[in-house]
C-alpha positions in Angstrom: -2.1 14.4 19.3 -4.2 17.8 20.4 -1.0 19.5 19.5 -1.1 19.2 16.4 -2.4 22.0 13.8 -3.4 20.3 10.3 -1.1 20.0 7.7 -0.9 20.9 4.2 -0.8 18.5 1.8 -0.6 18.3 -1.6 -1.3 15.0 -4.2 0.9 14.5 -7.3 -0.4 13.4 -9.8 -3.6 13.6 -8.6 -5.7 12.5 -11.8 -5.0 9.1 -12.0 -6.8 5.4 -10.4 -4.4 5.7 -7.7 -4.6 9.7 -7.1 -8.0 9.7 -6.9 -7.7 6.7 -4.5 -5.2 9.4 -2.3 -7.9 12.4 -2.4 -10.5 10.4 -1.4 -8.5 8.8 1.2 -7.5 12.2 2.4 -10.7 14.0 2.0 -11.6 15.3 5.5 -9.0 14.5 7.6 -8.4 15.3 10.7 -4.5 15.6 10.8 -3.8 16.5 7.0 -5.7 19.4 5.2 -5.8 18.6 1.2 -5.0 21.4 0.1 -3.6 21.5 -4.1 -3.6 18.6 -6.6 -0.7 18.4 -9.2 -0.9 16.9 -12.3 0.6 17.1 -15.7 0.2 20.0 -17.8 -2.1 18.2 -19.8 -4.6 18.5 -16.9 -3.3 22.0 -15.5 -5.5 24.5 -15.1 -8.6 22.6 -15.5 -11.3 22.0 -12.4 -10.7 18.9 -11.0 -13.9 17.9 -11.6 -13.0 18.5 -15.7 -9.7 17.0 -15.7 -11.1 13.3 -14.4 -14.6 13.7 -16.0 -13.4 10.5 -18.6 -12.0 8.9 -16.1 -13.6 9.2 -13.1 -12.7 6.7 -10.5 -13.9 7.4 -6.9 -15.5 5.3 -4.8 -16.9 7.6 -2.4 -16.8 11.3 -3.6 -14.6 13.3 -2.0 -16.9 16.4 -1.7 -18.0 19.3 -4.3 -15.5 21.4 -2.5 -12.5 19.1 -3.9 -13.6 18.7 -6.9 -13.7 22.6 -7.5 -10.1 22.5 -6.8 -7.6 24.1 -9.6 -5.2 21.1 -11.0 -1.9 22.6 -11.1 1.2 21.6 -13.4 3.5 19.3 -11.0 6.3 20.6 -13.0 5.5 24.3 -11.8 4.4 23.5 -8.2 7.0 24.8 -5.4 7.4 22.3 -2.6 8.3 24.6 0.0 4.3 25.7 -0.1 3.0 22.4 1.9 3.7 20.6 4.9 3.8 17.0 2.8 3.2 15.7 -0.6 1.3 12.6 -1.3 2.6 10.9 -4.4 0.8 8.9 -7.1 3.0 10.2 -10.1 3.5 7.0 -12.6 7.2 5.7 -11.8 9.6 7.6 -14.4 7.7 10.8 -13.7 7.6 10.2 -9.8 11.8 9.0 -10.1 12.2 12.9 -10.8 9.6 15.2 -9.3 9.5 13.1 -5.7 13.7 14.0 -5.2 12.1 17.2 -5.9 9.3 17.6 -3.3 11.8 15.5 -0.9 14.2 18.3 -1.0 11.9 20.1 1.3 9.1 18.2 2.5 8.2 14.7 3.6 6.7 12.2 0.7 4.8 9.6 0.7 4.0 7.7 -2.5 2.4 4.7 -4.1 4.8 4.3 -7.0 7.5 1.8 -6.8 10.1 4.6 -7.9 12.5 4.4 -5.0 11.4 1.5 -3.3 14.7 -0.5 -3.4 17.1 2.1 -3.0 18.9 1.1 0.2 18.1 4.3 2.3 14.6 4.3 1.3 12.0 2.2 3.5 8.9 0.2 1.8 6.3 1.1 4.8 3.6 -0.4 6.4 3.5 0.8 10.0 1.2 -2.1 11.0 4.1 -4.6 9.7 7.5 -3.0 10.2 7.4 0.5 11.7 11.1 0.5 12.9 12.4 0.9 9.6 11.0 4.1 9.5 14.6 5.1 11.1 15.9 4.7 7.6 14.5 8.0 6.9 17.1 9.7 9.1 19.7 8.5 7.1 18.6 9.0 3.9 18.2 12.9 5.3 21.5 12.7 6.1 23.0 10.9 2.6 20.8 13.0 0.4 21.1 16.3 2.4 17.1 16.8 1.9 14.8 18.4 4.8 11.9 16.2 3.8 12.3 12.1 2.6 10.4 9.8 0.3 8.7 7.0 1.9 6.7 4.8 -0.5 4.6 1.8 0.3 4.4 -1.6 -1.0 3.2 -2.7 -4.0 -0.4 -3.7 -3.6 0.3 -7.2 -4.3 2.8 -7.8 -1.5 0.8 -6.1 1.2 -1.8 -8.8 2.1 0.7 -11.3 2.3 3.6 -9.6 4.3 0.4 -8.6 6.7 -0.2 -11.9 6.8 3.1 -13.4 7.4 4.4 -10.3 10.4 2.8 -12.6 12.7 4.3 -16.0 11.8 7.8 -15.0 10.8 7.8 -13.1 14.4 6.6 -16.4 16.5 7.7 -19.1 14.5 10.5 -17.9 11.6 9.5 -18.4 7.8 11.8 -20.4 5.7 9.8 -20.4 2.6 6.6 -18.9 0.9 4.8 -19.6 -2.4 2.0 -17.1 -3.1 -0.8 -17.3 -6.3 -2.5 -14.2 -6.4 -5.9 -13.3 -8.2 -5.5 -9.6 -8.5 -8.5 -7.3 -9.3 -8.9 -5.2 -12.6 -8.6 -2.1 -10.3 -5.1 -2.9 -9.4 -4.5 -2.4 -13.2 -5.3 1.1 -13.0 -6.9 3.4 -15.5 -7.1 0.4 -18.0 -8.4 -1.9 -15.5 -11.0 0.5 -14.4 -12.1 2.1 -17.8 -15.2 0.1 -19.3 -14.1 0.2 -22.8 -10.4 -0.4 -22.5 -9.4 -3.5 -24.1 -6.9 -4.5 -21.4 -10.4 -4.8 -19.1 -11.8 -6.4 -22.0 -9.5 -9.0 -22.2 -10.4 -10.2 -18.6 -13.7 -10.4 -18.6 -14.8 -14.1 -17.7 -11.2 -14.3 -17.9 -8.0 -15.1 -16.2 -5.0 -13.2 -17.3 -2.0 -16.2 -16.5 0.7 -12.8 -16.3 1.3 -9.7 -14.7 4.4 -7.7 -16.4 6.9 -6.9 -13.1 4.4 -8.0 -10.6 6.0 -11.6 -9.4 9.4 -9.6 -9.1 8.2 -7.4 -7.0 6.3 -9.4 -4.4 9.5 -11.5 -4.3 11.7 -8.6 -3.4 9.7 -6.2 -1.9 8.3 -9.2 1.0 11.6 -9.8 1.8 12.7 -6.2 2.3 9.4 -5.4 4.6 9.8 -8.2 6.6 13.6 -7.9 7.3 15.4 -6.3 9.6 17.0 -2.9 10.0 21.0 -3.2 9.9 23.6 -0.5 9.5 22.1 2.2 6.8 19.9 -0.4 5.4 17.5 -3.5 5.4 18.9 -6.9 6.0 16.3 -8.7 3.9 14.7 -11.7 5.7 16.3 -14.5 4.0 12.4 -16.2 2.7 12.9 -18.0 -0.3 9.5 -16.4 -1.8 7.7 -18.0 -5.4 4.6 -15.8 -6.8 2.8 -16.5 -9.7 0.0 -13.2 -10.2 -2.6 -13.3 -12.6 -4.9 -10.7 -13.3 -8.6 -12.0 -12.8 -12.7 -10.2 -13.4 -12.9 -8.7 -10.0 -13.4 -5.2 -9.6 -11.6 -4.4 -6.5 -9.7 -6.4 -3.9 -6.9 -8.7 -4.5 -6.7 -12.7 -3.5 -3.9 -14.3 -2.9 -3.7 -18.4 -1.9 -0.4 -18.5 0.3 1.8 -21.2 1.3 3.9 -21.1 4.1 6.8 -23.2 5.4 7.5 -22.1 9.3 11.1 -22.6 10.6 9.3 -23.9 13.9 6.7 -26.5 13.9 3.1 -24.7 14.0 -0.2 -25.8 14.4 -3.3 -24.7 12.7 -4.8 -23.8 15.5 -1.5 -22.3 16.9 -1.2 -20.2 13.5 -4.9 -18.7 14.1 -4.5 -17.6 17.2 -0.9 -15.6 16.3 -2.8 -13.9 13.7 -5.8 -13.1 15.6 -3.2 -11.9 18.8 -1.4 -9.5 16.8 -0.9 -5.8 17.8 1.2 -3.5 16.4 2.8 -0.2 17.4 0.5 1.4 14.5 -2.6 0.0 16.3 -1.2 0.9 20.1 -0.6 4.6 18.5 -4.6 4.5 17.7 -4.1 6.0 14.6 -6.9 8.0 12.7 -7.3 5.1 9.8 -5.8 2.3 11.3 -7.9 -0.6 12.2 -7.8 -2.3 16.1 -6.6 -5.2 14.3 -5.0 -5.5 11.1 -6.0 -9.3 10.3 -9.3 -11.0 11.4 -9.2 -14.7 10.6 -12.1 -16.8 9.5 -13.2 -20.5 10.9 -15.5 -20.6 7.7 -14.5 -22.2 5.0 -16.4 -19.9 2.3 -14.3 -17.0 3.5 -12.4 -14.8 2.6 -13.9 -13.5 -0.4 -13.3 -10.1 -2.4 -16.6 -9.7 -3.1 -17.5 -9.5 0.8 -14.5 -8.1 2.0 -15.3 -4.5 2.8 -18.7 -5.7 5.1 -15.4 -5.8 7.2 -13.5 -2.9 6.3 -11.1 -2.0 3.8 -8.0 -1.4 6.1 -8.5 -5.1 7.7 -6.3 -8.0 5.9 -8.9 -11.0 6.0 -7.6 -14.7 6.5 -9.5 -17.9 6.1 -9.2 -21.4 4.8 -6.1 -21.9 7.1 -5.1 -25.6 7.1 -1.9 -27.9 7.1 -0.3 -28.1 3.6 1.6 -31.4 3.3 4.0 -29.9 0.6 6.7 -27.9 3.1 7.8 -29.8 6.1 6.3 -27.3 8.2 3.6 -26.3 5.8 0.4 -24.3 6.0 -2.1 -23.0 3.5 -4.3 -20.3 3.6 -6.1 -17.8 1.9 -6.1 -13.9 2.0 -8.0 -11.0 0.8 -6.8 -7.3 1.0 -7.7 -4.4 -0.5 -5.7 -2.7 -3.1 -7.0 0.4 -2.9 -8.1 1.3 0.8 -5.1 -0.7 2.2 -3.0 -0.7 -0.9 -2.7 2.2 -2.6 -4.0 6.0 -0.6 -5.9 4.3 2.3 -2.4 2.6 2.8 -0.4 6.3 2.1 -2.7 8.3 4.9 -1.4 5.3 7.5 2.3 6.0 6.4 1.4 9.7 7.2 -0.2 9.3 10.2 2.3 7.1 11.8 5.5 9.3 10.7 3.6 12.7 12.1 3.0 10.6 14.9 6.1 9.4 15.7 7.5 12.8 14.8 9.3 13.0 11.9 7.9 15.5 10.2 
């Protein structure tokens, strides 16, 4: 796109695990210029630097540049100053200021806010990038220049990744999913050292997640169904998900069972996976991977711990095998990343694809 000048972007609340995820995902760009970070007005006026320095959460630093940066009050901030807003607000703050920002400008969020309002699409343009039409209606029902699109929870995206190809080749009639979810997915308590919450999974497994199974539940079946009228016709799975909460730092496991509407080989199932191309990855989008699932022949793989030797963006498959539970079963594992696919990595690919494809 040599067209295109870089945009201004702004991060709400920027302070937190998954803000910090966004700035560091956004941090020298080539399409989006980061340009202000919102916060409460506990953290207003402070550095940046200052207002994370007790909870400081980066992976890769963002730059000294950044962290020089002025935190702003959210509450004060006028939208009409930036090209986009990137949102990272905890839920009952976000259900207020994102209506705000949308007004005006495009935004894209990690909080689960609007995610099941009707006109509102949960987007991952490397799974279903046609709903991204629902942002012209919502436009049109909310009379606002700019829209909200959030992503999924962090839970659900390595398994609807997982599942785009089958359901497209072979129909899914039911999933179970067990998920192993890392202390990072937790957030600030997850992360901190001396929270007790972290505590209390160290050499642990936590056996329940508050909301979580809910959400996968809902949220998979939204993604993977189909555009109809002014909303989503959900895709019919029947979809069980028991997530616990287990002493990895960072990327989320998940052990997946499948039953196809189609009979499917093993063999037949590894080779949909490894075929698939979406319009994200046609689009060659800045942070979007050539493929979006590499699957594994080894049976010691996928494993969190090794997941980012191949990239963060990448959903990894392995352990695929017949499960003699469904009548068209099959088992596998997954690994994705909550942060770099699931949280900001995952926001800068909504961005990218909706500037690409021109609406905004």
């Amino acid at each position: 796109m040599n067209d295109m000048r870089k945009q201004r972007a702004i991060v709400i609340g920027a302070t937190g695990a998954a803000g910090q995820n966004v700035v560091e995902s956004l941090a020298n760009h080539p399409w989006f210029e980061l340009s202000a970070l919102a916060a409460s007005s506990r953290s207003a006026g402070m550095t940046y630097e200052k207002a994370i320095e007790d909870a400081r959460f980066f992976e890769k630093t963002p730059g000294n540049e950044v962290l020089a940066m002025n935190v702003m009050d959210v509450e004060k901030v006028s939208p009409r100053d930036y090209d986009l807003a990137f949102s990272a607000l905890p839920s009952e703050v976000a259900r207020v200021q994102e209506s705000r920002f949308a007004e005006y400008v495009p935004v894209i969020s990690t909080a689960s806010a609007y995610r099941y309002e009707p006109d509102v699409p949960i987007l991952l343009p490397d799974v279903n990038p046609r709903h991204a039409k629902l942002i012209k209606t919502q436009r049109e029902k909310r009379g606002w220049e700019g829209f909200i699109c959030p992503g999924p929870n962090c839970t659900t995206v390595g398994l609807v990744v997982s599942l785009k190809p089958l359901i497209d080749v072979y129909g899914v009639r039911a999933i179970h999913v067990v998920s192993e979810q890392s202390l990072s997915g937790a957030g600030e308590k997850g992360l901190r050292l001396d929270s007790a919450y972290r505590m209390s999974v160290e050499m642990n497994v936590l056996p329940y997640i508050e909301g979580e199974e809910g959400k996968v539940e809902k949220e998979t079946n939204k993604i993977l169904g189909r555009l109809s009228g002014d909303g989503v016709k959900d895709a019919g799975i029947i979809v069980g998900a028991t997530c616990t909460r287990v002493h990895v730092q960072t990327v989320h496991t998940e052990a997946v069972y499948v039953d196809t509407k189609k009979p499917c080989s093993v063999e037949e199932a590894k080779e949909t996976m490894r075929s698939y191309v979406s319009e994200a990855q046609k689009l060659k989008l800045p942070s979007m991977p050539e493929k979006t699932i590499k699957v594994f022949d080894e049976p010691e793989m996928p494993q969190p711990k090794l997941h980012r030797q191949y990239g963060g963006d990448v959903t990894l498959v392995g352990r695929l095998r017949k499960d003699p539970v469904f009548k068209n079963g099959l088992a596998y594992i997954v690994t994705s990343d909550n942060l770099d696919k699931g949280a900001g990595g995952g926001a800068v690919q909504s961005a990218e694809y909706l500037k690409a494809k021109r609406y905004f």
